[in-house]
C-alpha positions as MATLAB code, in Angstrom:
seq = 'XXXXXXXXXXXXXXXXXXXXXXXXXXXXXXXXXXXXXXXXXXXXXXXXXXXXXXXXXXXXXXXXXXXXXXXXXXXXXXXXXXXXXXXXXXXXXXXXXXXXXXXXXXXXXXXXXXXXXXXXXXXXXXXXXXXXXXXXXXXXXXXXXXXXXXXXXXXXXXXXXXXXXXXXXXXXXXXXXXXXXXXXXXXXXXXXXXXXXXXXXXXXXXXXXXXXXXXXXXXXXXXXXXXXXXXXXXXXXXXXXXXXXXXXXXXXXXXXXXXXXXXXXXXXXXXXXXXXXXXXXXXXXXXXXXXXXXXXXXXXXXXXXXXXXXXXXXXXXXXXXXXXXXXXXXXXXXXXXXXXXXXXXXXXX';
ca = [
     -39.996  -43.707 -104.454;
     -39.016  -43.963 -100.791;
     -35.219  -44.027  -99.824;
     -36.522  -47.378  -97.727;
     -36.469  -49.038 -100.645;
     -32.535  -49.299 -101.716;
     -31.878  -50.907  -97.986;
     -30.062  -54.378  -97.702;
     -28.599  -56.801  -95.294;
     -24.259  -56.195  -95.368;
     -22.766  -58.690  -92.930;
     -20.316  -56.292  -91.197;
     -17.244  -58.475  -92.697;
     -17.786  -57.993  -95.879;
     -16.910  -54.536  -95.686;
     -13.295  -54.419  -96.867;
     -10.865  -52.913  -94.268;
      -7.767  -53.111  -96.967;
      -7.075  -52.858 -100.270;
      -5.786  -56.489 -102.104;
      -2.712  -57.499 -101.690;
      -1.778  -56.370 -105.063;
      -3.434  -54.175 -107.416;
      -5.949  -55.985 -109.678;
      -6.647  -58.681 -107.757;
      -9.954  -58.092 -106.872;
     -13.056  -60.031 -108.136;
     -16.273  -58.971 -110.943;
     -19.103  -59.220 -110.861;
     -21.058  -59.361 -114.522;
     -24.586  -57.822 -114.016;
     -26.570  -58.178 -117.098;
     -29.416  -55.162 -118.004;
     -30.938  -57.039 -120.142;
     -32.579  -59.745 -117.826;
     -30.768  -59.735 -114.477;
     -28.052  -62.658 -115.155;
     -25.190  -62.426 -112.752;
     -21.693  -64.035 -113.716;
     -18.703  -63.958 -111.699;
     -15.005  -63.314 -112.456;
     -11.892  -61.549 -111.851;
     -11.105  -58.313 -112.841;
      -8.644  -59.650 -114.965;
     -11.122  -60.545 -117.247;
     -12.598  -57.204 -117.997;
     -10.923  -56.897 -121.597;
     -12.880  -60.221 -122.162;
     -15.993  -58.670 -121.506;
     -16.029  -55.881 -123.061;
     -16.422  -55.778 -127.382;
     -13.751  -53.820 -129.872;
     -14.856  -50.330 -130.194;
     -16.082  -49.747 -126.768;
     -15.244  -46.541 -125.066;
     -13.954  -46.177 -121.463;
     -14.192  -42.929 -119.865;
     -12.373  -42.888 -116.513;
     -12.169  -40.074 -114.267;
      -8.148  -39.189 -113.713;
      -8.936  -36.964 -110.629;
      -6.431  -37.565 -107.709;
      -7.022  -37.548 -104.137;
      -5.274  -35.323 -101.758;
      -4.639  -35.810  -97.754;
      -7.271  -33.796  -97.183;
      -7.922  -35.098  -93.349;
      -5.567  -32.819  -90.448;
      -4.835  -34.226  -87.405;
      -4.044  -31.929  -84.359;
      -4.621  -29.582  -81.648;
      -6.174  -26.432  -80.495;
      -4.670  -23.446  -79.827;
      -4.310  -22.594  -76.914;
      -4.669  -25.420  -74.437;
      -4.114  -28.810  -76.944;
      -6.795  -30.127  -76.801;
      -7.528  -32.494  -79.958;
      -8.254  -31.317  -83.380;
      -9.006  -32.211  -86.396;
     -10.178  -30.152  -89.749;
     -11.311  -32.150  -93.328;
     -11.177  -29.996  -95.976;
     -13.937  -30.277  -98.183;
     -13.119  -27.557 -100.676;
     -11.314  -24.350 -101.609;
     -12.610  -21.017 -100.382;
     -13.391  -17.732 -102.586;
     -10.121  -16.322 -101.243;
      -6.484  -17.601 -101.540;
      -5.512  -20.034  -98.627;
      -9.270  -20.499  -97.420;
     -11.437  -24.177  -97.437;
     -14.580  -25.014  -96.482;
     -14.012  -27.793  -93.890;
     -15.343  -30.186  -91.653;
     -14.288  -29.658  -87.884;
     -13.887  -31.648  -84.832;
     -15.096  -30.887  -82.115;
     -17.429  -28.612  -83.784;
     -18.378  -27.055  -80.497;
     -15.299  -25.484  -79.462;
     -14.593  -24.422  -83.403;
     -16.250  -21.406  -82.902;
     -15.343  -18.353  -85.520;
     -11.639  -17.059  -84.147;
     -10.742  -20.583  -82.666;
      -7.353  -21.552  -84.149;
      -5.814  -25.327  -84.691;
      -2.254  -26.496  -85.610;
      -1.250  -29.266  -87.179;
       2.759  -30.841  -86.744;
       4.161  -33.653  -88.544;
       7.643  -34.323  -90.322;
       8.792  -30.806  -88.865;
       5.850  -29.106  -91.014;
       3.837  -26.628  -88.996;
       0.313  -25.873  -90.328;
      -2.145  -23.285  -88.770;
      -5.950  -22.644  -89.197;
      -8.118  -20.241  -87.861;
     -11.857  -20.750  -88.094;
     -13.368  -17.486  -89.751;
     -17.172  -18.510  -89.761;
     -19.580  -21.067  -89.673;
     -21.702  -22.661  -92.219;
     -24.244  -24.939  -92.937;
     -24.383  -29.069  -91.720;
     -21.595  -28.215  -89.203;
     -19.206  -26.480  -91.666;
     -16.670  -23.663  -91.045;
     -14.336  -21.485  -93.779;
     -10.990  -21.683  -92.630;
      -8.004  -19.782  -93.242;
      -4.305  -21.656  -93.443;
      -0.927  -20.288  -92.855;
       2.332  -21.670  -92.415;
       4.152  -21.036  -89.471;
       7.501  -19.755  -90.884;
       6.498  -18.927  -94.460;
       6.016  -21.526  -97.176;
       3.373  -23.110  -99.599;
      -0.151  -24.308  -97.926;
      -0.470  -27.252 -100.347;
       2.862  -28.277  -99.527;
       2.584  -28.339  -96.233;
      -1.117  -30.043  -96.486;
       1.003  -32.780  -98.635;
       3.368  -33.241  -95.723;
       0.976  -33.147  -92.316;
      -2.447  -34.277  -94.190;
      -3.896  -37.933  -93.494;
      -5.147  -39.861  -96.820;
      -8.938  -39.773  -96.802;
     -10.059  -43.082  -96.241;
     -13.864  -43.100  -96.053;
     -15.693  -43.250  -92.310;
     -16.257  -47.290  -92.629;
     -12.344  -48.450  -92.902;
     -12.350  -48.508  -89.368;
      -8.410  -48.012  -88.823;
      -5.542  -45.118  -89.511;
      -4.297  -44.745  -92.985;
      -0.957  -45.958  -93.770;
       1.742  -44.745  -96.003;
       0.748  -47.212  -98.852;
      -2.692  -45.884  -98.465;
      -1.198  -43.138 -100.174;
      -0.366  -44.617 -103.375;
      -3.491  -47.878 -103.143;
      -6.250  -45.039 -102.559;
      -4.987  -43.745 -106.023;
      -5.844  -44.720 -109.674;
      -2.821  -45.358 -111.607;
      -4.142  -42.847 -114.146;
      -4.619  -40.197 -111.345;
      -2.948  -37.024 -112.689;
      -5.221  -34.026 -111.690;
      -5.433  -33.319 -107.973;
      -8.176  -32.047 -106.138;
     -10.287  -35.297 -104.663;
     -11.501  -35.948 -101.323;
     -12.080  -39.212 -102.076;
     -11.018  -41.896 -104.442;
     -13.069  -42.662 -107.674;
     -12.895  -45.981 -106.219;
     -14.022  -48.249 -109.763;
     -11.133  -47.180 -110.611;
      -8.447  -48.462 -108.132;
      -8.816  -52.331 -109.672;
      -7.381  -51.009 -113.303;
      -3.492  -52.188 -113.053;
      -1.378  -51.206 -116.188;
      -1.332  -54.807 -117.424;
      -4.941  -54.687 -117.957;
      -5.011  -50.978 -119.552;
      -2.747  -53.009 -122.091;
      -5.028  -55.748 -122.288;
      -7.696  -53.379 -123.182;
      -5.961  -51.508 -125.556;
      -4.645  -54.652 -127.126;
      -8.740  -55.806 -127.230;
      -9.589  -52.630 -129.051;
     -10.677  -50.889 -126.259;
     -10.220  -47.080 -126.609;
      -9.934  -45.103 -123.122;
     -10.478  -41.226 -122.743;
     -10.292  -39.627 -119.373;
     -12.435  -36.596 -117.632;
     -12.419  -34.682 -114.437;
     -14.773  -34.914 -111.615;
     -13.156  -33.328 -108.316;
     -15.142  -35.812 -106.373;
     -16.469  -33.803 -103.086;
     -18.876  -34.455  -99.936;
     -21.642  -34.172 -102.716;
     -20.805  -37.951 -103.728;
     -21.169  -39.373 -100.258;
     -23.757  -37.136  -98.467;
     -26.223  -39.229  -96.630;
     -30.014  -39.095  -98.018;
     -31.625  -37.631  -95.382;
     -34.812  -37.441  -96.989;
     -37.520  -40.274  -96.542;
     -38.477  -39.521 -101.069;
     -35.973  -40.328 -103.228;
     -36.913  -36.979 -105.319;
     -36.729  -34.523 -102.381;
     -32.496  -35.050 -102.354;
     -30.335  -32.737 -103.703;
     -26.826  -32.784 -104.217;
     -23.906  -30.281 -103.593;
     -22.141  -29.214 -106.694;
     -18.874  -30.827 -108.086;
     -16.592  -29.573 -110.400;
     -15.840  -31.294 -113.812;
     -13.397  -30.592 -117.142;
     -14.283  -32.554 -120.444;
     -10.931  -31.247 -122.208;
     -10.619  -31.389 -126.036;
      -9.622  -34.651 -126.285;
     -12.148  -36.509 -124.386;
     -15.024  -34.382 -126.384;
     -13.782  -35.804 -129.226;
     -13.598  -39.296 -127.955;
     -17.344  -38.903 -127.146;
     -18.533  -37.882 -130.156;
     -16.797  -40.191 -132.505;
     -18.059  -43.222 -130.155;
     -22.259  -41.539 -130.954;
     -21.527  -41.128 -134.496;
     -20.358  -44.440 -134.787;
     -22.732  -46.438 -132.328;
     -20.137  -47.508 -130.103;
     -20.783  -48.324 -126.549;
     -19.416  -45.840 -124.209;
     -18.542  -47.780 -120.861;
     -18.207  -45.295 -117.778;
     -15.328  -46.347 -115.044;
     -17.359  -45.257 -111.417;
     -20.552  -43.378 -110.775;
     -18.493  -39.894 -110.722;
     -17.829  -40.194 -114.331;
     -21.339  -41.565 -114.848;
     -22.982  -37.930 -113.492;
     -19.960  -35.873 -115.632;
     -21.177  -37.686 -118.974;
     -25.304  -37.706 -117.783;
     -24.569  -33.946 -116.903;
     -23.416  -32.492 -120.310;
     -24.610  -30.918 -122.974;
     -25.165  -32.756 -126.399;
     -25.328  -30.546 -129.807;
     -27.781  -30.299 -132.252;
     -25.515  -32.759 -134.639;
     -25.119  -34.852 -131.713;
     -21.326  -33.918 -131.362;
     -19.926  -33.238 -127.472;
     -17.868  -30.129 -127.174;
     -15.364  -29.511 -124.330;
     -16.991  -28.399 -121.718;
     -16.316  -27.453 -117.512;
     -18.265  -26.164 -114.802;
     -20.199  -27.596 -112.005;
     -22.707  -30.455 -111.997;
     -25.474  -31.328 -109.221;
     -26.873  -34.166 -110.902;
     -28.600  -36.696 -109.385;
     -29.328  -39.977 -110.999;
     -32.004  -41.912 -110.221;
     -34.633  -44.275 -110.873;
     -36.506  -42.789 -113.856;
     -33.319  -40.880 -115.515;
     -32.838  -41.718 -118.659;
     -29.421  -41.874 -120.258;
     -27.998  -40.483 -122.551;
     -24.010  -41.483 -123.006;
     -23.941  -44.088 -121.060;
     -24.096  -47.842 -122.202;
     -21.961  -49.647 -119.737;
     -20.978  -48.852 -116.149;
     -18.050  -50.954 -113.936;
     -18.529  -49.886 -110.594;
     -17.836  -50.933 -106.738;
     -20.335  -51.968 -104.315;
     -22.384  -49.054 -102.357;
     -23.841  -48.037  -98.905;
     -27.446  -48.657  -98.421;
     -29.770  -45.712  -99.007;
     -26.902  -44.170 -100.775;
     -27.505  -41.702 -103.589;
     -24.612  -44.146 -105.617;
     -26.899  -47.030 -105.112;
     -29.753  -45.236 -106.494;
     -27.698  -44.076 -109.222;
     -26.992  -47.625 -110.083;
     -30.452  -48.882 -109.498;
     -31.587  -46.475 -112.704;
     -28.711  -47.896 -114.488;
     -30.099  -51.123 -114.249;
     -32.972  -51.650 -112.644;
     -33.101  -51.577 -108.670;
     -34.791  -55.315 -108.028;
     -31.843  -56.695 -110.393;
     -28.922  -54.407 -108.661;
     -30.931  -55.785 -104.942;
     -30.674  -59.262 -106.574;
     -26.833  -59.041 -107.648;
     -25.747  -57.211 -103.974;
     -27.467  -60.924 -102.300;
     -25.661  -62.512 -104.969;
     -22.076  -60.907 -104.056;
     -23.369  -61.201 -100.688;
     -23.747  -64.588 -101.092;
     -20.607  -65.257 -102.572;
     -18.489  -63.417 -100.314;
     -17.528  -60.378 -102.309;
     -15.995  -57.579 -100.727;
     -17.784  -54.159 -100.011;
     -17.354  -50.441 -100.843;
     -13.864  -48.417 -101.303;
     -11.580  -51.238 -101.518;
     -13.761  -53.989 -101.649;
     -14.472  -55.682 -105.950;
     -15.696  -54.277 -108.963;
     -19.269  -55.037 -110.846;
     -19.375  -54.435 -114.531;
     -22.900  -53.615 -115.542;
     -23.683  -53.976 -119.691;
];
């Protein structure tokens, strides 16, 4: 299958800039599997849509400001470092650097804000423009600390603006409790308590995983065959509780509904006993889902709206069916839905 084949046509202002004004307000769109019918609502109505019984898994991983903002040492020149993930060694991160030229091992950045005083020095260079770095604070102190205090909220390459300080809370789920994101598992960002009630009050039972979402999740398909990409590894945790969850929701024949395409690959990645029965389980998954997968947990996805060519579209498109997820994207199209990170939900059963 050729990557060609999950293009579309995304009028430039659909692609939302900012998150609602408030919390829940977005719009859903209702994507049936079974033969392609769209409805639209709110995302209000989700506990209306979804039946007694059903299980939502969400993925409570929480973003942190990953993106650092400042200058080279010496001279001043600009800076800036993304950390993409922790090194083997205390205080290290594989990052992204800019500009990558004069990042060279031995080059060393600094990064001031609210009277915080962060230092990197680039140790070596890796793969797709990546460098290890090692951070110190100037004066003593904790590195995540100060990366809370001069780091930048990590709003994805298309929200063409700064983040703000209320990007800081609205690039969060509300059930965010385990830090370690680069991103935002953004299906999640439309649940408001009020409709976590709602759901509960409907029957709905919730359970929450960990995916520390990474640059895995949004690495650009840079192959022309849908089978030759691979993806980078992501850690996951499927505690006790959650195991549990799963297993009770097989036995019985409930629907399991996944919140986001991160918790989608977590539940598609793990490994089902003999008697059917999920145990807790962690580790790293590099799973990509496609057209042809065939699942195994999951019965119901809500998700946001994805880049073309994207490996989240694809993993959508084997959900449920890539003419009928092409169809619904001109539909939302149509109807003036909002795109990507902070743009509406679809719920896909």
């Amino acid at each position: 299958m050729r990557v060609a084949d999950f293009d579309f046509e995304l009028p430039p202002d659909r692609i939302a800039q900012e998150p609602p004004a408030e919390r829940g307000m977005s719009r859903l769109l209702a994507l049936a599997r079974m033969d392609g019918a769209v409805h639209h609502h709110a995302f209000a109505d989700l506990p209306a849509l979804l039946q007694p019984g059903d299980l939502l898994v969400v993925n409570d991983t929480r973003v942190f400001p990953a993106r650092l903002v400042g200058q080279r040492l010496p001279g001043g020149g600009a800076a800036e470092c993304f950390l993409v993930r922790p090194g083997s060694e205390a205080d290290t991160w594989v990052a992204l650097v800019h500009p990558g030229q004069r990042l060279r091992p031995g080059a060393r950045m600094v990064f001031d804000r609210a009277g915080h005083h962060l230092e990197a020095e680039v140790l070596s260079e890796h793969f797709h423009g990546r460098r290890l770095v090692r951070l110190n604070v100037r004066g003593g102190g904790s590195v995540m600390d100060a990366i809370h205090a001069v780091g930048h909220v990590p709003l994805p390459p298309y929200v063409k603006r700064d983040d703000t300080p209320a990007d800081r809370e609205r690039y969060q789920t509300v059930y965010a409790c385990r830090e370690g994101s680069i991103a935002a598992p953004t299906a999640g960002l439309h649940f408001t308590p009020a409709v976590l009630d709602a759901l509960a009050a409907r029957g709905v039972e919730r359970t929450s995983l960990t995916l520390h979402i990474g640059y895995g999740t949004f690495q650009p398909v840079r192959a022309e065959n849908v089978e030759e990409h691979q993806m980078e590894a992501e850690a996951y945790d499927v505690p006790a509780a959650a195991a549990t969850a799963l297993s009770c929701a097989r036995r019985d024949g409930r629907r399991i509904v996944a919140v986001g395409t991160t918790t989608t690959r977590t539940l598609e990645s793990l490994s089902i006993e003999a008697d059917g029965s999920v145990r807790p389980q962690h580790g790293e998954t590099a799973l990509f889902i496609h057209p042809g997968h065939r699942f195994q947990l999951v019965g119901g996805l809500i998700t946001n709206f994805h880049l073309p060519r994207s490996s989240l579209l694809m993993l959508v498109s084997a959900f449920a069916g890539r003419d009928r997820v092409l169809g619904a994207y001109r539909d939302a199209v149509a109807h003036g839905y909002r795109f990507y990170s902070y743009g509406d939900a679809m719920l896909i059963l």
